[in-house]
Structures are given as C-alpha cells and as structure tokens.
N, C-alpha and C positions, 0 to 999 in steps of 0.2 A: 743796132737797136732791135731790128729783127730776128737777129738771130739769137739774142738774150730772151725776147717775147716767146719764144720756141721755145728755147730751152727753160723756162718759167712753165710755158702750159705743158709739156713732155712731164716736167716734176710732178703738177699737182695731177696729170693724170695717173703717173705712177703711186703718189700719195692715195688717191681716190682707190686705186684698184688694189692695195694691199690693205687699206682701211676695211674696205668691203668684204675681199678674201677673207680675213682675219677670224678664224673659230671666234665665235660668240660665247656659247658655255664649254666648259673645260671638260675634258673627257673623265671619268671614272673609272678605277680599278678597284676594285673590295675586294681581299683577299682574305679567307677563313679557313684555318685549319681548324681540324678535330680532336678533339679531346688533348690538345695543348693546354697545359697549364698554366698557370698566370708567374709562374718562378721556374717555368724548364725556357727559359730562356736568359742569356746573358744581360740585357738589357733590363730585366726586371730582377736581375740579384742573383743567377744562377751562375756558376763558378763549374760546374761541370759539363752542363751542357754547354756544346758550342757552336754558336750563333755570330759568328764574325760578322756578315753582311748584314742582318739586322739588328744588329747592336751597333753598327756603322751608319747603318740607313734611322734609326732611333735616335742617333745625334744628332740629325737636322731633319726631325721631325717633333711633330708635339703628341706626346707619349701622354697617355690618359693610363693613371694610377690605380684609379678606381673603375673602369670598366667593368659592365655587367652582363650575364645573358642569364637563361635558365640554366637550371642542375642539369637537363639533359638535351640532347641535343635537338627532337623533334619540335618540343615548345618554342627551343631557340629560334630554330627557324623558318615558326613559322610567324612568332612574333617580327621577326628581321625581316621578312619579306613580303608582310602585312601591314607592320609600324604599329598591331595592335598587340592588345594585352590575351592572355589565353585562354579568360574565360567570353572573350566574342568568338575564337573558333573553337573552341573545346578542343585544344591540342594542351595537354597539360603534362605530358610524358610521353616517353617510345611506349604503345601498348601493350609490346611481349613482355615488358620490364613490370606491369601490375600485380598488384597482389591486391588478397582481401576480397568484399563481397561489393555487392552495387547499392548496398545499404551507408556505410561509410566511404565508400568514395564514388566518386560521377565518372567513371568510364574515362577515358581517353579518348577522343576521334584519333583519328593518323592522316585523314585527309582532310584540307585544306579549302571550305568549300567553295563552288565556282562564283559568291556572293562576295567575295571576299577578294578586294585586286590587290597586288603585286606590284610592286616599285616599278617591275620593267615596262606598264603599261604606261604610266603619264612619260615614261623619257620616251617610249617610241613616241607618242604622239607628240611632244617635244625634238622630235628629229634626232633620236641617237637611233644608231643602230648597238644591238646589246645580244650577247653569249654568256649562255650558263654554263659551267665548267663542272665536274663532280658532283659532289653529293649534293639531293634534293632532299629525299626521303621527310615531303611534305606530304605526299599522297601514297595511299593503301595500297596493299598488292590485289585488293576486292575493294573497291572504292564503294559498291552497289550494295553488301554488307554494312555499311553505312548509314542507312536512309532512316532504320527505326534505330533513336535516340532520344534519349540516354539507352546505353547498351545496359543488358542483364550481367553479360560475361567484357572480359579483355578481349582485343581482337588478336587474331591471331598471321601467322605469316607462312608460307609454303616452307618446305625441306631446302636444304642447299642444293645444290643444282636440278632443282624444279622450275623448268619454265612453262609451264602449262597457263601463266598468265599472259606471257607473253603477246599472244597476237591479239588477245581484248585490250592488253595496253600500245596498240599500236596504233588501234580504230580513234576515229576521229574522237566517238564520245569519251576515251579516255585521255586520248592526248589534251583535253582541256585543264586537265589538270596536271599536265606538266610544262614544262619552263616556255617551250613555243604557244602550247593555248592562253600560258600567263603576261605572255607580253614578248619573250624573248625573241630572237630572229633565231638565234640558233644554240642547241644542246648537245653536248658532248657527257655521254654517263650517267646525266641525272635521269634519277626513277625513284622506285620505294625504297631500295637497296639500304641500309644502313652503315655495311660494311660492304669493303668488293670480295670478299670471300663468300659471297652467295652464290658467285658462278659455280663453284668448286660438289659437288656433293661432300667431300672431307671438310669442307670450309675451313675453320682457323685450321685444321689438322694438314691442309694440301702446303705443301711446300711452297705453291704460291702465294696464296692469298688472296691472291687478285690482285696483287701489287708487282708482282713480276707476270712479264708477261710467257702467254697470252692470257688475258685478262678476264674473257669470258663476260664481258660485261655486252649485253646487247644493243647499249646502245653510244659503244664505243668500235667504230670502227676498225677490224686489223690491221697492222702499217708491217710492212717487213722491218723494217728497223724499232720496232717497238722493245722495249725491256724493259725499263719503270715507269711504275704509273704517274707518279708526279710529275716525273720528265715530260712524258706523253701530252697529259694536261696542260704543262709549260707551253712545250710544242705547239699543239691547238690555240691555245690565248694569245700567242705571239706573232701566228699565223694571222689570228683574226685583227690584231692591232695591223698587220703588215697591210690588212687588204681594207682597213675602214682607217686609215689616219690621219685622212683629210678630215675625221670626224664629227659629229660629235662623237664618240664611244664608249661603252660600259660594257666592261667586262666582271662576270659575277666569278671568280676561279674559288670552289670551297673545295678543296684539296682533299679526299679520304684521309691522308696520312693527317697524325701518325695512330688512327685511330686501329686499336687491336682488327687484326692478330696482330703481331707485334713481329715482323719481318726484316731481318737485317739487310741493310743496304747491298754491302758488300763484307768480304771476310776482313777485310785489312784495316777500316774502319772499324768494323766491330770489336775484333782483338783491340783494336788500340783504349777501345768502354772499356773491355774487358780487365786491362791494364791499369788502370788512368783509377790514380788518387782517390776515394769519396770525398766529397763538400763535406766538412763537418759541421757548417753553420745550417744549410738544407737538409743535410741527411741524404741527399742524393748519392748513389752508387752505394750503400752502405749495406743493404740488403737485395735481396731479388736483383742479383747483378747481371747474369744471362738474360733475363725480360728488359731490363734499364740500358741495357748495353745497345743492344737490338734495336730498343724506342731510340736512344740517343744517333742512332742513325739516322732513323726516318727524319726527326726531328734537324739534323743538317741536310737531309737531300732537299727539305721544303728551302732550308740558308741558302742553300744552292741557286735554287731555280726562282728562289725572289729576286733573287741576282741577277739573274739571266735578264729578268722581265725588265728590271731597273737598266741594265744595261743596252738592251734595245731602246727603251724610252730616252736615254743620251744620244744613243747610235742617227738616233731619229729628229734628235730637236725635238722630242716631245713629255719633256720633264714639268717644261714651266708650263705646260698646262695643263697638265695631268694629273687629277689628284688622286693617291691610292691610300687604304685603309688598309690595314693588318688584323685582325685579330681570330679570336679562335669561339668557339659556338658555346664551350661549356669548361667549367673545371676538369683538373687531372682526371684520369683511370686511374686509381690507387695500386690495382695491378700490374700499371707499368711502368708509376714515376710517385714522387710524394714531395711534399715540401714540411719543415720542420716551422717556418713560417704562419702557417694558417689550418686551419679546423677544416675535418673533413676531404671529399671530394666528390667526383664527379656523383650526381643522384643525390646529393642532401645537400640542403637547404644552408649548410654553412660556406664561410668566403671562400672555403677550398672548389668547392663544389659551382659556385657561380660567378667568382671574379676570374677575371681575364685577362692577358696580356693585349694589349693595343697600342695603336699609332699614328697619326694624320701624318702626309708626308705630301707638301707640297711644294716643290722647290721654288723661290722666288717669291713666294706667297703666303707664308708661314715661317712664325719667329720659335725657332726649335725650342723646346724645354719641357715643363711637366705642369699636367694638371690634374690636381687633387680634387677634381669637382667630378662625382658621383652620375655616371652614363648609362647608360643599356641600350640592348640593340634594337629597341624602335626606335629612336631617335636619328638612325639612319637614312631610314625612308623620310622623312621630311626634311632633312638633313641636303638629301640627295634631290630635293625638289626645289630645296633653295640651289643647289648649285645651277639646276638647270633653269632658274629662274620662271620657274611656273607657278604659279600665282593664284590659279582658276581651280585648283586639288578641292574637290570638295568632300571626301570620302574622309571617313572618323579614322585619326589619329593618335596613340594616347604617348608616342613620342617626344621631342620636342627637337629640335635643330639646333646644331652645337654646334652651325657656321660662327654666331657668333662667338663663340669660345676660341676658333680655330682663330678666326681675326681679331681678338683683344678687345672686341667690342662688350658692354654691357651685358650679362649672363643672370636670371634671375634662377639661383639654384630650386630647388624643387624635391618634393620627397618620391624616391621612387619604391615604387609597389611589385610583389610579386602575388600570383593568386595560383592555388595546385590544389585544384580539389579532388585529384586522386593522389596516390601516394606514388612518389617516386622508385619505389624497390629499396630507399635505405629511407626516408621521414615519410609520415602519419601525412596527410592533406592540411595545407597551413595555410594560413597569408602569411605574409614580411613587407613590414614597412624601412626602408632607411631615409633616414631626414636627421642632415646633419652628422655628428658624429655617431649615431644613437639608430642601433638595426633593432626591433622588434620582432620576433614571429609568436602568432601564436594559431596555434591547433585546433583543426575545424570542429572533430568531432568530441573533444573534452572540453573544451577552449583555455587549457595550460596557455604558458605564456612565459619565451624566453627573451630577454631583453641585454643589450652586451654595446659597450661602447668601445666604439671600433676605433677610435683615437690611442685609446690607453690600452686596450686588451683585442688585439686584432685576431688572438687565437681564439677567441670566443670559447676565454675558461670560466670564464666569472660572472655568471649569471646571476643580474641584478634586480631580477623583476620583485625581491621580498625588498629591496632597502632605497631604491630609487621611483616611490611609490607616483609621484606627480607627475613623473615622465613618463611612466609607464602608460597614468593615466592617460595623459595627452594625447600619448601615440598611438592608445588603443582607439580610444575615440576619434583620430582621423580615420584611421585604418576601417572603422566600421562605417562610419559616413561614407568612404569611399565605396565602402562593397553596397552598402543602401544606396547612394545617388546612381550606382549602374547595375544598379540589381544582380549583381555576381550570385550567382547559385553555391550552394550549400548540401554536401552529401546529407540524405533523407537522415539520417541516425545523428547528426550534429544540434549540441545542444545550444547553439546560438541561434537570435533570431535575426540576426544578421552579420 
C-alpha cells in the first residue's frame, strides 16, 4: 500500500512538472518572399514552376486563395509589421519608384515612424524571443530627410556600393528604426536595402547580386562557408530556433529571393528552365525564357530551404507547436514571370499586382483545405496577438485576426480597403475597395471609377462601372465614408472632397 502511494505521488508529480513545463503560446514562423507571384507556384495552379515541398507542405495546410498585400513591396511592409493601413504612416510605395509632382500625389515616406509599433514589441513583452531575417526596407537610407512632410520631391537613395550611410545607421538614433529598436532580439540583413545588389557598385550588372556570396550586405556577417543568400538566411533562422526552442519564438525570415536581379541558382537547374515545356494555360516559360528560367531557380531554392526549416521543426518535436505562414509581400515582377490568369502585376492596383500566394500550416491544429475568404497582411499583427494571447494591445489596428478562420470558428467577412495617394510608377493614386465578390477602385485625382467582379471576370476585363450602377453606388459610398471617418488625405489637385 506504500509503495502504490509512492508510486501515485512520483505520477502526479511528474503529471505536475510537464503540465507546468508545457510552452503556453505556440512559437511563430512567417515566412515572406519577394516579388512571388500568386501562380509561380504549384500549389496555386503553376505547372511550370516547381515547388514540391510547398505544394506538399499546402496540403496540410489551409491555403488562403484570396490573400492580399500592396502593389509594392514597402507599403506591404510596413502595413504587415504595423497591422495598419498606409495612410497612418505615409508609406504608400518604394519612393525611387514615384513619378509626377506633389500637387497630384502626397509623397511617399520610406520610413516607418518611431510613433508607430511593430508586432515584435507586444510578443517580447509576451515572452518570445524574436529575429528578423532579410529584407526590412521600412526605413530610409536618410531617415532625418524625412521630418518636413508632405515632401515637395520623391525621396531618393545612394549609388550602389555607397556606404557613406553606413555608420549613422549604426548610431543608436538610427538603429531605432530597425528590427532591434522595433522589438526584435536580433537582425540578420535587414536595412533600407531593397534589393541585395546595393552592396555591388554594378548592382543587377555584378554577377552576384548579392545573392551569391559575398554578399556585401553590412549587416550580414561573413561565414567561410557562405555561397547563397537564401541558404544563409535558412542557416541563421535555424540557428536561432536551435538555440530559443524551449521557446516561445518568432522568427520574421522575409527572404530577398526571388526579387530581381534575377540570378540563377546554379547551371544545371537553370538549363533544365531553359529546356522544360511552357504552361500553356499560364503562359509561363513562353517568353523571356533566360529571365524566367534564372527566377524559376530562385523561386525552388526558397522550396528548398522551407524544407530545411520544416524539417528541423520534425527533427525537433517542434511542428505541433509551431505555427508558420508563407506568403509573399506583393504581386509578380512582370519582367520576370507573368500569369495568363489575372491582370496586371507588381506596381498596379490590379489582382496581379496584389494577390498573393499563402498558407497557415499548423500540424495537429488546423484542418488542411482552402479559404476563399478575402485577407491582407494587417491581419497578421493581431492575428499574431491572438496567438500569443495578449489581450491588453491597445495600439490602432485596421487588421483583423483570421485565428478564427484557421480554427473553423465563426468569421464575419468584411470589406477590405486599399488607399495609394501616390502613384505606384504603373496607376494614377486610388483607393480600392473589395466587399464581397465586387473590387472597386477609383482615382483620387479625376475620381474615374473601375468596378470588375472578381467571381465572374478575375482578369479584370470587363469593366462594369457604366451598367452595374447600384453597386457602384454602394461601394463608392462606403469607400468615401471610410476615407471621411479616418480622414485619409487627398493629393492637393484631386477633385473629391473626400
């Protein structure tokens, strides 16, 4: 009877101590590539690119159909890493990319002000520890050019292998506005960089790119065994799960690839682009085959090394708590891939240009399939607050949390809004509303108005605003309430009055 009472209290204290051990909130990975398309992958309909692992790792995940970000990529992110809309930081495009005068559009900022927090700050104080991987290009390469706003001109950026910014970006007042003054513990890469061919003075012209190493990026340490960038990034993230997995952890990996220059992996994969059939339902491989061949590289070294990460997360016991995101920051580069699928690409305001391929992928915690319900990347950040069940966020979000989506629970769809009061280098400064089947944009400074239902015509050929007159109205009239309830600004020369 003793020794039964023993072996009873021995249990519940082992019950007690793995109860207690037990991670609380689930670790986080979000992975983002660049200028990925929403159809150069197999899992969203691509036949030529080839994506094994994540068209594998997309069958037991839940793939969002309709995902959103901006046309370009610095709006993306600074919406995704603020959860707000672009006219609270005035990030509205990359600023080299502006055209026209300060009369019809408001300027761009490029940085991200120190007013404005960053997802990584409520998980530290939540108890994660969190690394930024790649590209940032939230903040300026002259943040201090900044301060009188609205700008007269576009801002502008140094020469390629110019680092005469360098050591102001390393002083305390600048690092506030990178990944560590933002919350992060730690940064590998991220700066103003757009692309890693800035180290290079030839930039796209250098054989590297910045993608083969050495990298030249300054705030990417040398390794002797360095050779690709992606790798590298792998390397580092994998690193850092190795040494925080007793966790909680968030790891932010936004991968440069496979955004131009367009740098083949290796010869043997490339010849095989080079060779290999076109899609004739996408159009892929059909033109610009040495550009497409080259990106269809980069585009498997990221298959690669999502692998890698998924495969330590097994190696580790650490799948079923792990939740990781996939997607990418903005539609195609037209000059490197195209889809026969949808309108436009990257830089305009059509679904080429801002839908996205994505993925929830939670093992043991999500029921794999597809959802047609209509996302963007603020909904991350409070997304990412419910994971870590913090509760006390008090900071404006124009997001929404798509846990419940991920769990089957209750979802009340919602119309989402885009606002660009500068011009992107390929559309005029717009809003867009989508609600429902039914996208809207219309033009700040004439106030034209194209309207396309994306159920029946997802190429956005058939512009309905003369014949589908009640819905136009509708959708104008929220779309204008909405920029009147938050006082969205209006380039000077636009003739709405709101």
């Amino acid at each position: 009877m003793k020794n039964l009472k023993n072996i009873i209290a021995l249990l519940l204290i082992t019950f007690m101590f793995y109860s207690c051990s037990k991670q609380k909130n689930p670790n986080i990975i979000f992975i983002m590539a660049d200028d990925l398309g929403w159809q150069d992958v197999g899992f969203m309909g691509s036949n030529w690119f080839e994506t094994p692992n994540l068209d594998a790792l997309a069958k037991e995940s839940l793939v969002f159909t309709d995902a959103y970000m901006y046309p370009t990529c610095s709006p993306s992110r600074a919406a995704l890493l603020t959860g707000k809309h672009s006219f609270r930081t005035g990030v509205y495009t990359v600023p080299v990319l502006e055209k026209g005068d300060n009369k019809h559009n408001i300027f761009s900022r490029w940085t991200v002000g120190l007013e404005h927090t960053m997802y990584a700050q409520p998980l530290k104080e939540a108890g994660y520890k969190s690394i930024h991987l790649g590209k940032w290009h939230v903040v300026g390469p002259n943040p201090k050019e900044e301060t009188n706003y609205p700008f007269e001109k576009p801002l502008r950026q140094p020469a390629n292998g110019n680092l005469d910014w360098l050591q102001e970006h390393k002083s305390a007042e600048i690092q506030q506005y990178y990944p560590i003054g933002k919350g992060f513990d730690e940064n590998v890469g991220g700066t103003w960089w757009g692309d890693p061919a800035r180290g290079y003075e030839k930039g796209y012209r250098s054989e590297s790119g910045g993608y083969k190493a050495p990298f030249k990026n300054p705030f990417i340490n040398d390794k002797k065994d360095d050779e690709w960038l992606t790798d590298r990034l792998t390397d580092d993230a994998i690193d850092f799960i190795k040494r925080n997995k007793n966790g909680p952890f968030f790891v932010n990996l936004h991968y440069y690839a496979p955004h131009r220059p367009t740098v083949p992996r290796n010869k043997e994969q490339y010849q095989k682009f080079l060779n290999k059939t076109p899609d004739s339902i996408t159009g892929q491989g059909e033109k610009g085959l040495e550009e497409i061949a080259g990106y269809a590289t980069m585009i498997a070294s990221i298959d690669d090394n999502v692998k890698r990460i998924f495969d330590y997360l097994d190696e580790q016991g650490l799948r079923e708590n792990t939740i990781v995101v996939f997607t990418s920051d903005n539609g195609v580069n037209g000059l490197q891939s195209n889809t026969n699928s949808l309108r436009g690409n990257k830089g305009t305001i059509y679904e080429g240009g801002i839908r996205v391929p994505a993925f929830v992928n939670w093992k043991g915690n999500i029921e794999a399939g597809t959802s047609k319900v209509p996302i963007c990347g603020m909904d991350y950040f409070p997304t990412f607050l419910d994971l870590a069940q913090i509760k006390n966020y008090n900071g404006v979000l124009d997001g929404t949390s798509i846990l419940p989506i991920i769990r089957k629970e209750p979802f009340t769809e919602r119309s989402l809004f885009w606002q660009l009061s500068s011009n992107t280098y390929k559309n005029q400064p717009c809003s867009i509303i989508r609600k429902g089947d039914w996208k809207l944009i219309q033009f700040l400074n004439d106030g034209k108005v194209e309207l396309y239902n994306l159920k029946e015509d997802l190429k956005e050929e058939h512009n309905l605003a003369l014949t589908e007159l009640e819905i136009k109205a509708n959708l104008i009239n929220e779309l204008v309430d909405w920029r009147k309830k938050n006082r969205v600004p209006l380039p000077p020369a636009s003739n709405l009055n709101f």
